[in-house]
N, C-alpha and C positions, 0 to 999 in steps of 0.2 A: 504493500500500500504506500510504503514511504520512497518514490521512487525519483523523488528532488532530492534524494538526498546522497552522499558518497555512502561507499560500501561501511567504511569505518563508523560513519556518523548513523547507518541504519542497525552496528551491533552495539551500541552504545545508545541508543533509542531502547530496542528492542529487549536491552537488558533488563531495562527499567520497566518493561511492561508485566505489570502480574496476571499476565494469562488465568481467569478460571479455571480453567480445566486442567490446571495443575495443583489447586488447591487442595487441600488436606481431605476437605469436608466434601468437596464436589468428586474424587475417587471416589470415596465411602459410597458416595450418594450411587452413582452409578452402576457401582459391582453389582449394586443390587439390580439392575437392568441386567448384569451378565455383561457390560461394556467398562469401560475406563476413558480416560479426558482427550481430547485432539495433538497432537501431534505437532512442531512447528513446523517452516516453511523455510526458516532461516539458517535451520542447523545450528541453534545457539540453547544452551544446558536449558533445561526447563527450571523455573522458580517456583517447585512444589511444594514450598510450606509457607506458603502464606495464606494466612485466614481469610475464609472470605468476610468476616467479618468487617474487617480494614479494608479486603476489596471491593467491597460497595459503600465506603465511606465517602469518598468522594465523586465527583463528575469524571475525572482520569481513571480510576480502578473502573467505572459504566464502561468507557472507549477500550481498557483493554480487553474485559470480557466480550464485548463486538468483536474485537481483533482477534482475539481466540477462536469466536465461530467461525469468521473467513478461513483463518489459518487450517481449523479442521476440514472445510471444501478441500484441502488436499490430502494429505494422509493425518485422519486420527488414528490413533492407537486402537487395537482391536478391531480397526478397520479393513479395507480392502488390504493387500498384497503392495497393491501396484498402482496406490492414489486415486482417490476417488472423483472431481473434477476435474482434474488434470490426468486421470488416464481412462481409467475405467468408463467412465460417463463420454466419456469424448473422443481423444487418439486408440484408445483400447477397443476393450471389449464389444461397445456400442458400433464401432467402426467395422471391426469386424464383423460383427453380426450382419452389418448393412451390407455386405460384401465392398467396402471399400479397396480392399487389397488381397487381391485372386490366391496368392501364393499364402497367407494365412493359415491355410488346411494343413498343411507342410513346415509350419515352422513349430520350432523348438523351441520357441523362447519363452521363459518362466515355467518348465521342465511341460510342455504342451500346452497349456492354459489356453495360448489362441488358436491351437488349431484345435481342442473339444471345442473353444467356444462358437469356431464357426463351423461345427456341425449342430451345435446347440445341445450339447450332452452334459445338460444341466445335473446329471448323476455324478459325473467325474470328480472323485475326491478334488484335484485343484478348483475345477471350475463352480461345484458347492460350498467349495471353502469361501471364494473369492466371492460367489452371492451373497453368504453368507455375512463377510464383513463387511458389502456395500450398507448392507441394513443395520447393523449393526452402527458404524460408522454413522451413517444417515440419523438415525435415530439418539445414537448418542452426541449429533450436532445440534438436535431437537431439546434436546436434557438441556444443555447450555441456555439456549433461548431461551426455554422458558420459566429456570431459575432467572436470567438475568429480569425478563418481565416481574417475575414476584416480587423482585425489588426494585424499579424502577418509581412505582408510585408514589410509595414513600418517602423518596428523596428527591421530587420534584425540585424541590428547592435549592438543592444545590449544582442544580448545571446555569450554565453561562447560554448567553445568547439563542443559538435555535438547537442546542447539542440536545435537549431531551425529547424534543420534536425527532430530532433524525437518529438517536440511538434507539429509541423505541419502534419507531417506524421502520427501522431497516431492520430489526431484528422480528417483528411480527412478519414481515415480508421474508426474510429469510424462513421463518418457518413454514410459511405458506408450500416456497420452493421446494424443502425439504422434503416436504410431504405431498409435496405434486408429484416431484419424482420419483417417490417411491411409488406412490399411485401408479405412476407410467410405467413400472417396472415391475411390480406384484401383483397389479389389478390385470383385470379382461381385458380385452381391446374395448373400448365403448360404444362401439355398435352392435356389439355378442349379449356385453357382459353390466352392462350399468349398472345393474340392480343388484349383481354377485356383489360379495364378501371381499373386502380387498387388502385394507391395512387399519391399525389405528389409527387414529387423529388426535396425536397425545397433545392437550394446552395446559399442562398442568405438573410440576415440578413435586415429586410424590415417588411413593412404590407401590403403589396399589397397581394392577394392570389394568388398562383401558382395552374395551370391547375391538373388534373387527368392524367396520362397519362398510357399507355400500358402496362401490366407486363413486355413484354420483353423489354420495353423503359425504365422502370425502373433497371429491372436487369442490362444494359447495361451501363446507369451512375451509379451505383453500380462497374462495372468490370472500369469504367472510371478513378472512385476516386479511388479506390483502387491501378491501374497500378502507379497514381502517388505518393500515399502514396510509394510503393514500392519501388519506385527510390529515393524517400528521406530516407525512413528508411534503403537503402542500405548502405546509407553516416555515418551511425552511428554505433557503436559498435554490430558486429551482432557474434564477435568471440565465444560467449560463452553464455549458461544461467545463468545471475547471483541471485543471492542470496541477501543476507545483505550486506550493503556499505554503507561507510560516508557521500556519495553522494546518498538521500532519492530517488532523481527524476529516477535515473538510477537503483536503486537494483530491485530486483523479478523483473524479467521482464516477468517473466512470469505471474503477473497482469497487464501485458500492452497491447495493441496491436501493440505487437511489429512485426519486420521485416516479422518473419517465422507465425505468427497468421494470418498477411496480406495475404503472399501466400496461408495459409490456406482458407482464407476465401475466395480467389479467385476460389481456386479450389472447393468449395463447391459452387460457386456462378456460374462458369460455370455448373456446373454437372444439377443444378437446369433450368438453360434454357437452356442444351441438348446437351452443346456446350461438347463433350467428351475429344475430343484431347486434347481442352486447358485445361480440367481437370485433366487429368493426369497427364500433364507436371506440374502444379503446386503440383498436389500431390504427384508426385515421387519429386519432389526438395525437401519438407515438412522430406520425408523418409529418402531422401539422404542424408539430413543435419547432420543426428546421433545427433541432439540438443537434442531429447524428444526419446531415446529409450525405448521400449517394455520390461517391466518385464519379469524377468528369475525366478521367483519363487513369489509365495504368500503372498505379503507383507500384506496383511491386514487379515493373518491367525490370530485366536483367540489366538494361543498360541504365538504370538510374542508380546514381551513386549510395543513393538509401532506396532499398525494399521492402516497403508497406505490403509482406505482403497479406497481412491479416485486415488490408483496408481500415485503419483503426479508428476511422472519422467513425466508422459506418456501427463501430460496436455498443452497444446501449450498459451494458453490463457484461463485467470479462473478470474471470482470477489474474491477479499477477503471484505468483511463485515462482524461485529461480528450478523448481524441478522440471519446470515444463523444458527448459536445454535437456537435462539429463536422460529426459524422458524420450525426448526427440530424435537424439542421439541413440540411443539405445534399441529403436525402433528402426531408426532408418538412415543411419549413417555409420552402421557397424560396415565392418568388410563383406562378411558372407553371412546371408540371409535375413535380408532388410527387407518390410513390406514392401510390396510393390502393385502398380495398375499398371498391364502391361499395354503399351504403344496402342494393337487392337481395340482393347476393352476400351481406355482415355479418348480415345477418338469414336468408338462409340456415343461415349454418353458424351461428349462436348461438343461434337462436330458434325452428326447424321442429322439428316431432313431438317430439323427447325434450329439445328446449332451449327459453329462453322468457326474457323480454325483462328477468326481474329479474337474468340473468346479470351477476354487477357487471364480468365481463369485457366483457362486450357495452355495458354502462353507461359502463365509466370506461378503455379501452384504445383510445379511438376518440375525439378532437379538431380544433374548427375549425383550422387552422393560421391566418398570419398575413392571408393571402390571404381568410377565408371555408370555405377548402375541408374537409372529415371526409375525416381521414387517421387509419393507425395513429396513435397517442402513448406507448406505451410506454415511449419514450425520452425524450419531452418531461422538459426541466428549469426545468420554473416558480423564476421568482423566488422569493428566501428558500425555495428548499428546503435544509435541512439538509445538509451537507455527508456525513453519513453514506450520504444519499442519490444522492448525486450522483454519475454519471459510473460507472455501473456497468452493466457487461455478463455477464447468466446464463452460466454454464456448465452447471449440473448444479442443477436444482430438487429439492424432495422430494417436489413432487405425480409426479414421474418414476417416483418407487417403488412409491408407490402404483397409478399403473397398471402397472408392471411385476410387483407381486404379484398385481394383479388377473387379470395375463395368462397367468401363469402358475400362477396357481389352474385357470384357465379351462380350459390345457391339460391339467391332472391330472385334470379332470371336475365337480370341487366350483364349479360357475358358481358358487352361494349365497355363498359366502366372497369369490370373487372377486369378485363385484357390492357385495359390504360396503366394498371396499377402494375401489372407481370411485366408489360414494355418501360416501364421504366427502371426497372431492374436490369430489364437484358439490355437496354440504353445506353445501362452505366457499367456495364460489363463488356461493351463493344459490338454489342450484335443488335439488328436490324429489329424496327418494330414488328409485331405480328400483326395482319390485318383481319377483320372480324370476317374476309373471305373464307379467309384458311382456317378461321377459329370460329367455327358460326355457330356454336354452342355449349352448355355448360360440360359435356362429355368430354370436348378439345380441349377447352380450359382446364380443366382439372391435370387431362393428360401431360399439356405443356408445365402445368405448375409441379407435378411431379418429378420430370425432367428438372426441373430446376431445385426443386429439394436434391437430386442426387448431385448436381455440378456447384451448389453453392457451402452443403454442408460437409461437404468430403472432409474427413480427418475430426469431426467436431458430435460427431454422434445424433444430431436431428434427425437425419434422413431413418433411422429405425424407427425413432417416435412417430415420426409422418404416417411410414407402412402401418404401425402396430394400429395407429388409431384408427385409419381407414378400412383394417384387418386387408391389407392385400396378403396376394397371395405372395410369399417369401420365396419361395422356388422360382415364380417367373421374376418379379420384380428385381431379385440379387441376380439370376440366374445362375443362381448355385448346383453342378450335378449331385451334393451330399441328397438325402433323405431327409427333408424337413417334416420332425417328429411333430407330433400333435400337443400343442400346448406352447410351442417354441416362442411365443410372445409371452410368458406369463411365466417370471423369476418364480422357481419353489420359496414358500417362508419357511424359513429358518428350521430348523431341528429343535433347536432351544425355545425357540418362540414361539413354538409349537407349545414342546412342553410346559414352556411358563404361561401363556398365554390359551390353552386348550384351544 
């Protein structure tokens, strides 16, 4: 988060932060979930005996327990394997799944993990292990929240300016997320399965076990927490996207889940249980905003001295963590047996009938690695890239909205509007408008927007959420030859949480 600052002056920041979820009392609290506290980001000793007593004494011990949630969006402790937004949910698992990277089946990396995962043999001691700490993880990001909520009220009084407006608002938002995505991830698809049994909906800092309840029960305290996130994070600085500032807690906000991330996520969060209208309205606000516009040319072209190429105007809400290099590295700039999309498949999805070879995605999201070999590079962190740049993982773009308006024009009838909203997407990505000739109904439309979930999300995990919720069919859609088992959308819970939770 602190990304004005030097390397030196972020471990001497970071020192001083009393992380929660290395508190004495917040362990205790958790074992009893079966889980233990998040993990840092920074690689620097954890400060686990400090009470939280003292850590909610003031307005700075509120900011570090925020800063502990972010921090756990990568690896908590008891969590995944192999980081949780910055792998598993994104360049991982999810990627896999989507058929991002054909050669996956075949690799060995994390003693098979990706290649069970992309046949989806959800049985495989790695690959239950690894579901297993996504939830775990997920949930014990949840524990945090909503201890820090039980004591925010109370100490109204002692935050400054608009900090208890936005530590409460990002953190009821953040739970919202939490629990979206484990909905996306444990629940049915929502055209099967609405009404099924999906996850808990924990708002409550306790040991008592909370119920199972319905995917659309959950989506709907989802769109709960989020409405009132909203109204707090309205009270706070929402004039601008800032940058670097004297003030740590307030700069990049665009590593928070700030105001317009909220609406985003509303509107991704209606769309997913059906609800259209209210999707639109928050995704045209997201557009309207002009906070995160659309590239005018190909910032992340080879010949530009700096490679944007995560387009970073366009991100509404991203993690920064330096694992994302490591991560990247480790994936696909080893020697031998780096994911890969090979020449064929890349020019499939970028360049056949409605796409074409000046896609700067197709252009500049695709590099030799160290080896020789064309692998994704999204993640690639060239030398002298700007620190602004560095070490950032998507969470919520705003070309998202744009096809989520477009999607939901489509569904009300007006394809013409909705195709207005897709061509400017493909506008700002270098390729030609679609005209309502070729697209003369909501069947084309959906089709084209499909297409563009697989060339926009590559490497970043959407593109499975897209499939699952639409419930396509995953054999044609990846065009995977494995056997796609029956269930293959829907993570088993937990063994333990079975147990604890019957």
């Amino acid at each position: 988060m602190y990304r004005n600052m030097s390397n030196q002056q972020i471990k001497q920041k970071s020192k001083k932060m009393a992380l929660l979820t290395y508190s004495r009392f917040f362990l205790l609290s958790l074992s009893l979930f079966g889980l233990t506290g998040c993990s840092k980001f920074l690689d620097l000793p954890p400060r686990d005996k400090f009470p939280q007593q003292t850590l909610f004494s003031d307005e700075q011990g509120f900011i570090d327990a925020l800063t502990g949630v972010y921090l756990g969006m990568d690896r908590p402790n008891n969590g995944p394997s192999q980081g949780l937004y910055t792998n598993d949910l994104s360049i991982g698992m999810l990627s896999v799944m989507a058929y991002n990277y054909t050669n996956a089946s075949t690799s060995a990396f994390s003693n098979g993990l990706y290649a069970n995962t992309s046949r989806y043999s959800y049985t495989d001691a790695g690959v239950k292990a690894e579901i297993a700490g996504i939830w775990s993880g997920m949930y014990n990001n949840i524990a945090n929240v909503n201890n820090l909520l039980l004591q925010i009220d109370n100490k109204k009084e002692i935050f400054t300016r608009d900090n208890y407006y936005r530590v409460k608002g990002e953190a009821l938002a953040l739970r919202a997320l939490f629990h979206f995505d484990l909905a996306r991830l444990y629940g049915q698809p929502p055209v099967t399965g609405a009404n099924e049994k999906s996850i808990p909906y924990i708002t409550t800092f306790n040991i008592t076990s909370t119920p199972f309840v319905s995917l659309n029960t959950a989506l709907d305290s989802c769109i709960s927490d989020l409405k009132k996130a909203k109204l707090l994070l309205a009270q706070t600085d929402t004039a601008a996207v800032k940058k670097g500032s004297y003030d740590l807690f307030s700069s990049y906000s665009q590593n928070h889940m700030n105001y317009w991330a909220t609406q985003s996520l509303l509107a991704r969060t209606y769309q997913y249980k059906g609800d259209f209208a209210n999707a639109l309205i928050s995704a045209q606000a997201v557009i309207g905003s002009g906070k995160f516009p659309l590239i005018t040319s190909n910032v992340a072209n080879i010949a530009n001295t700096t490679r944007d190429r995560l387009f970073s105007q366009e991100l509404v809400f991203a993690l920064y963590s330096t694992n994302v290099q490591k991560i990247n590295s480790a994936l696909f700039e080893i020697q031998t047996g780096a994911f890969q999309l090979p020449a064929a498949n890349k020019t499939a999805i970028y360049t056949t009938t409605t796409g074409s070879t000046t896609d700067y995605r197709y252009i500049s999201w695709f590099d030799n690695n160290n080896s020789g070999l064309n692998v994704p590079s999204k993640f690639f962190q060239n030398a002298g890239l700007p620190y602004l740049l560095q070490n950032i993982m998507p969470v919520i773009r705003v070309s998202e909205m744009y096809y989520i308006a477009a999607e939901c024009l489509g569904a009300k009838g007006d394809v013409p509007s909705g195709l207005s909203y897709l061509n400017k997407v493909r506008n700002a990505r270098g390729l030609n408008s679609l005209t309502s000739t070729a697209i003369p109904d909501e069947a084309n439309l959906s089709n084209e927007i499909m297409k563009e979930y697989k060339k926009e999300f590559i490497q970043e995990g959407q593109t499975f959420f897209y499939y699952k919720r639409l419930n396509k069919d995953l054999a044609l859609v990846t065009g995977t030859t494995a056997i796609v088992p029956v269930g293959a959308y829907v993570f088993p819970i937990p063994d333990k949480e079975v147990e604890y939770n019957h």
